[in-house]
N, C-alpha and C positions, 0 to 999 in steps of 0.2 A: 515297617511303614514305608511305602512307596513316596519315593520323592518326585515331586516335577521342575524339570529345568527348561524353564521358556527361551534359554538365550544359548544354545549348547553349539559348541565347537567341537568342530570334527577336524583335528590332527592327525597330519598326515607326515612319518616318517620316510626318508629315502634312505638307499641302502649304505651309504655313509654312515647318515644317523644310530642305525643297526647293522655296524660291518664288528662288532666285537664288544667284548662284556664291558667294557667303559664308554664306548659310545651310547650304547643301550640303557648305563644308566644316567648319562648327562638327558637324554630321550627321557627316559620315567621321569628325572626333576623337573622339565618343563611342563609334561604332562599336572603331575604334580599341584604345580604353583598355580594353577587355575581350576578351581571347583568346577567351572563350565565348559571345560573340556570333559566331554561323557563317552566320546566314539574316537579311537585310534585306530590307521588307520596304518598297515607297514607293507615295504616293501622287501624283498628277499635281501639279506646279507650282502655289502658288495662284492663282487665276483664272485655270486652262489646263480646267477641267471647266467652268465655267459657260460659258466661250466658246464649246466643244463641243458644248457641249448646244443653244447659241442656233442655229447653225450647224445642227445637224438638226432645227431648225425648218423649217427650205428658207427662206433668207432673196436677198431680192432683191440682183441681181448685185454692186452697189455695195457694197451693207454688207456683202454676204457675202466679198467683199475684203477689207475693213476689217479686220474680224474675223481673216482667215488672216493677215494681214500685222501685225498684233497678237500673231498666237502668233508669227508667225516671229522678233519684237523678243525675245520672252522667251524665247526659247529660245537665238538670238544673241550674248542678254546674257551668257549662260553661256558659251555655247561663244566665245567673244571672251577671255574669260578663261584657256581651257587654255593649256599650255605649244606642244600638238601638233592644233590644233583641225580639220584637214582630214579626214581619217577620219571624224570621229562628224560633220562639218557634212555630209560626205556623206550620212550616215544620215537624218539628223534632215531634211536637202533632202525624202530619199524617202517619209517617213511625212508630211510638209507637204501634198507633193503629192499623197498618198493621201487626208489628209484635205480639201483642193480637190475633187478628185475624187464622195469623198462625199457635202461639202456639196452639193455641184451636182445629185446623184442624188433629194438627199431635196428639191429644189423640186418635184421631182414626181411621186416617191412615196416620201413620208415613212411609218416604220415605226417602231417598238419595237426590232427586229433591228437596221435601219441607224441609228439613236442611241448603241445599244450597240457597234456594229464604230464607230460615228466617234469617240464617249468614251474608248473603249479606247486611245487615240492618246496621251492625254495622259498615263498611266501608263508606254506604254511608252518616252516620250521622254523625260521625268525618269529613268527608270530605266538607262536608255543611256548619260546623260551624268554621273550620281552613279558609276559602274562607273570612267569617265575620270576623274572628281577621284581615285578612289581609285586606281588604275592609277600615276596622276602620282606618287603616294606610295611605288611601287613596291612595291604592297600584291596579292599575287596576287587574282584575283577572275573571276569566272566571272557573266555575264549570264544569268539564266532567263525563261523564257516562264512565267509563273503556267496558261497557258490548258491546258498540257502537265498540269497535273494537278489542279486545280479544278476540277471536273466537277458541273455542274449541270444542270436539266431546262430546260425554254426556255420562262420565263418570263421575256422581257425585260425589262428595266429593274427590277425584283427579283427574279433569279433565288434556287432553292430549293438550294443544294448537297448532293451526294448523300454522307455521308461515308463510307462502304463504298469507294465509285470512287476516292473521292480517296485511302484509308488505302492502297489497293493504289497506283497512282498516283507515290505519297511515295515509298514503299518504292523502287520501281523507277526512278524515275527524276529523284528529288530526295535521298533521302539519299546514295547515293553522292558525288553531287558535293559535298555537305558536309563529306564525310570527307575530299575533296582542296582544298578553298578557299574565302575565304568567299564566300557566294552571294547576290545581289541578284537581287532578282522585282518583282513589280507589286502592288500591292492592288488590290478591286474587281472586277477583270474573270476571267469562266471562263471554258468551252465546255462548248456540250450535247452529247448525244450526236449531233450528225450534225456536230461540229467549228465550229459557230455560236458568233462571240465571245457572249458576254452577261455582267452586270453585276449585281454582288451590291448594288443600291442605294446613294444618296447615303450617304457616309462606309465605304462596305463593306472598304474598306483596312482596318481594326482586325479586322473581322470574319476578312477574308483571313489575318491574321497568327494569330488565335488557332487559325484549322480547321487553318493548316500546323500550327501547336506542340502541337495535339492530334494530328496524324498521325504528328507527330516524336518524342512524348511527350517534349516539350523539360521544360526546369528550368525557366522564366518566360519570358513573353513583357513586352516595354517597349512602350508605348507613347511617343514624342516626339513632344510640338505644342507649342502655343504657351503653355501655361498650366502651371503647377509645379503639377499634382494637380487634384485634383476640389474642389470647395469647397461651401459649406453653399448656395450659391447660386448663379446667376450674377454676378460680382464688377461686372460691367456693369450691375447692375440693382442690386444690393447694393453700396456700398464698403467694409459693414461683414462683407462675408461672410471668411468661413475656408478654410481648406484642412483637409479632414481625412485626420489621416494614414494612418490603416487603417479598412477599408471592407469589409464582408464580402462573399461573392458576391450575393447575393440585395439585399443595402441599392444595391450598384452596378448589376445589373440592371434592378432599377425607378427608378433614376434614370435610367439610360440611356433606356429605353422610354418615359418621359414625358418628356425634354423636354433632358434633361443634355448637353449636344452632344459633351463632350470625348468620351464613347466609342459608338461603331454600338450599337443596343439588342441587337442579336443575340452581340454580340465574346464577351461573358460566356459563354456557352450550350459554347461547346468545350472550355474552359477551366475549367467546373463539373464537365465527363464528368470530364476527369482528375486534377480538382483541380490546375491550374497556376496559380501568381498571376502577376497579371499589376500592373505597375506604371506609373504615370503621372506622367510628367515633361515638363519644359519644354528643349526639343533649346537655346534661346536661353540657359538658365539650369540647365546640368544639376546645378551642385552646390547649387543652390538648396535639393534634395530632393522628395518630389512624394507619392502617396496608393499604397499597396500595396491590393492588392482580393487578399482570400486567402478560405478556407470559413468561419474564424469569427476574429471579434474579440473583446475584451475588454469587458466589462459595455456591450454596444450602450444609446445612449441612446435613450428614448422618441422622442423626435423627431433626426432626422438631416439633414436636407435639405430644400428645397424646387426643383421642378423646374418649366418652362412648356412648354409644348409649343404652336404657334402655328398659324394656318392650319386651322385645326378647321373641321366641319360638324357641321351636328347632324340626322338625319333621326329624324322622327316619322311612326311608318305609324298609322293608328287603323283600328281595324273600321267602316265600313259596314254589314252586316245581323249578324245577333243568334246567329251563329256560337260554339258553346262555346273558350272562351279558348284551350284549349292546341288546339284545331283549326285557328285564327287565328294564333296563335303560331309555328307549327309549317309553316304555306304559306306566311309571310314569308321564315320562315328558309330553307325550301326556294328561294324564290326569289332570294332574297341567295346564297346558295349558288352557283345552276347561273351566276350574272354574277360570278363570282367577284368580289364583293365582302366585300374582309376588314373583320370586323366588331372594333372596339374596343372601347371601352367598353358596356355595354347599360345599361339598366333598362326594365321592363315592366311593363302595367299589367292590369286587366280583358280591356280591349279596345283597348291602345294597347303600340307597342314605341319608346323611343328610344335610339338610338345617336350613337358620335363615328363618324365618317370622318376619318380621317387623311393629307392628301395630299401628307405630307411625305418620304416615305422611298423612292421610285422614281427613278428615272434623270433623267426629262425631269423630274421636278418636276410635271408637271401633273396638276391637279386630276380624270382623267377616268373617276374612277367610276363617278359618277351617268351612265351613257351616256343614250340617248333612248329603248334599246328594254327597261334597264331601267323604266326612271320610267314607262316605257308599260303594261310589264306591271303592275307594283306599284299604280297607278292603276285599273286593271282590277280589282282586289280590296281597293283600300283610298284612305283619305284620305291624300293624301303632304304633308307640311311640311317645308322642308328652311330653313336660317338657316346661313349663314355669318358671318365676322368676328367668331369665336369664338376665344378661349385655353383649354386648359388646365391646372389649376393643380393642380400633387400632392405633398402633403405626405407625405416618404418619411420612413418612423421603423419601432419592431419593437415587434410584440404590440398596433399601434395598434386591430385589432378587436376584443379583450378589455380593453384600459384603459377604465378609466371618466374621464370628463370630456371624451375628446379631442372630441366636436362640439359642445358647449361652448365648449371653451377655440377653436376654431376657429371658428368662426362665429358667437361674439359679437364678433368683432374684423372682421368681414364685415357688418354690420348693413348697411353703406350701399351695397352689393353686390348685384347684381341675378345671383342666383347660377342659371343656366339647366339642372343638373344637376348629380347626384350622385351619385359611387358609392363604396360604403364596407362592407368585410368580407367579398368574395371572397377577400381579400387582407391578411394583417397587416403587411405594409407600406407599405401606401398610403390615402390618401384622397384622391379625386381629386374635381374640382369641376370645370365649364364656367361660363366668363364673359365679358362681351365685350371684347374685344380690347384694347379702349383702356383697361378696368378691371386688367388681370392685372400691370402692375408694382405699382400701389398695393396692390394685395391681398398681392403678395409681400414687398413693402418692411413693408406691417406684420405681417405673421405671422411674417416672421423679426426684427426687433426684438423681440415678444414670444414668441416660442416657442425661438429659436435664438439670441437676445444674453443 
């Protein structure tokens, strides 16, 4: 008999959560304890994505051994642990050896495409063998392919997901099986339209779990990782930071986008359409309790948070001849454009524009923007400056474009700060700075002392 669950949460593990057979099953008990969890939601083993990513670099024969016979320990570790481990050691043999296979491809021709089909490995073997812990429990449970209804355009290593495909998608061929069992999938990975894996970007698992629970119009989606909620800071950088307990949508989005790692900057964005909150908790410590992200909170404070975001560039085009501004303006941007290069932060001048580049949120990780046939064109019509080993620092709080004092009270405590940019009142939640690298924990350590203790 099919059951219907009007109120279903979709949990979403990180790869803490499932970095090994006791993490995995403190994961099933939370699942577990709530009937209304029917959609899990996981992401690859920790340190099974960076290994993967190293590996479609096309690494030389040795290391690239290394590396496969690395993931096959952590994956072993687990499957060593079932009661019944022959079957899934089968499985998990045949995706090792896929991914051998691809490493070996991409020595010699390395791709965006084949990074995404080799990355994608590491989802689906956490998610194979989480299904057997819970199976052992004699928990019915049903394994899905994400790629079955995640449909995105092919843009590797951050692909764009299309939500139309995927809302039809859901419907057809993932709610049903919800209505008969609970259901484990992937985070991160889709397919385009001609059936090509590809990859919603580093941490896109959060992101995966929100598009399904806006397709589902689930009741909330959970976040589990490693940390009980979101906090005023990073608690690494901070020991004095906090966890705060509710979080509106907009205060968690701009923490996400600049620098907040607990959640993908995109996760929020599905989860706003239908108004679902979404909650963040520690899979290690669930009754610890953790940070609700809902539409609105109670009297939000002026200041909320402070974020970093690392691995910055800073490009500076300036005009060469005597071109009126918005005509110079306006053939940079066109050119930034046709190199699809996404543009972050701006400010502009007479005859100068500068921007952040952000190289943190793609698949490979790499920096590869700035290509050669950009910088060649852009040089053709302008002065190029680019600077890296750069931080940014973003003071997240509400109504900070209409308060008075805040760049005051913010950068008199900066004086010894060689602060490289500035943006401030696009946005009333943010004021964001560039600084260098080595500057951004001191800059953070005292502005939350004085603005957040």
């Amino acid at each position: 008999m099919t059951r219907i669950y009007p109120h279903t949460i979709v949990a979403k593990f990180g790869g803490t959560s499932v970095a090994d057979f006791d993490a995995m099953s403190r994961s099933a008990t939370i699942v577990l304890a709530d009937k209304d969890v029917r959609l899990v939601v996981l992401s690859a083993s920790a340190g099974v994505t960076n290994l993967l990513v190293e590996l479609s670099g096309g690494l030389e024969s040795s290391v690239r051994q290394d590396k496969i016979d690395t993931l096959r320990t952590l994956q072993y570790n687990i499957i060593s642990r079932l009661k019944q481990p022959e079957a899934i050691g089968q499985e998990i043999d045949r995706l090792l050896d896929n991914i051998s296979h691809l490493a070996a491809m991409a020595v010699d021709s390395r791709s965006d495409a084949l990074c995404d089909e080799l990355v994608s490995h590491g989802e689906l073997m956490s998610s194979l063998l989480f299904v057997e812990v819970l199976r052992e429990r004699d928990v019915e449970t049903q394994w899905f392919d994400a790629r079955k209804v995640i449909r995105t355009n092919d843009t590797f290593g951050c692909a764009v997901p299309v939500i139309s495909e995927i809302a039809e998608r859901v419907e057809k061929y993932l709610r049903p099986r919800i209505a008969q069992s609970l259901v484990i999938t992937q985070g991160f990975i889709g397919s385009d339209a001609a059936g090509q894996t590809t990859t919603l970007g580093r941490g896109g698992s959060d992101y995966t779990a929100s598009l399904l629970a806006e397709a589902l119009q689930a009741a909330r989606v959970d976040i589990w990782t490693d940390v009980a909620g979101i906090y005023t800071t990073d608690p690494r950088i901070v020991a004095r930071a906090k966890r705060i307990d509710t979080l509106s949508f907009s205060e968690a989005s701009e923490m996400a986008t600049f620098g907040a790692k607990v959640l993908h900057p995109a996760t929020l964005l599905p989860a706003m359409r239908k108004n679902i909150p979404v909650f963040v908790g520690s899979s290690a410590q669930p009754r610890a309790g953790g940070t609700l992200v809902c539409r609105d909170t109670h009297e939000p404070p002026r200041y909320r948070a402070l974020a970093v975001r690392r691995q910055q560039t800073l490009l500076k085009l300036s005009s060469i001849d005597a071109q009126p501004a918005h005509r110079f303006l306006a053939e940079m941007f066109n050119i930034l454009s046709r190199h699809d290069v996404a543009m972050d932060l701006v400010t502009t001048s007479e005859a100068s524009i500068a921007l952040i580049l952000n190289s943190t949120g793609s698949t490979s990780g790499e920096a590869d923007t700035l290509t050669t046939a950009l910088l060649t064109e852009l040089s053709s019509h302008c002065h190029v400056e680019i600077e890296t080993g750069l931080a940014l620092v973003s003071l997240i709080g509400n109504t900070l474009s209409q308060a008075p004092a805040v760049c005051k009270e913010v950068f008199a405590e900066l004086e010894n700060h060689s602060v490289r940019m500035i943006c401030h009142g696009a946005s009333s939640h943010n004021l964001c700075f560039l600084l260098p690298a080595e500057c951004a924990d001191s800059a953070v350590k005292t502005l939350h002392r004085n603005l957040l203790e």
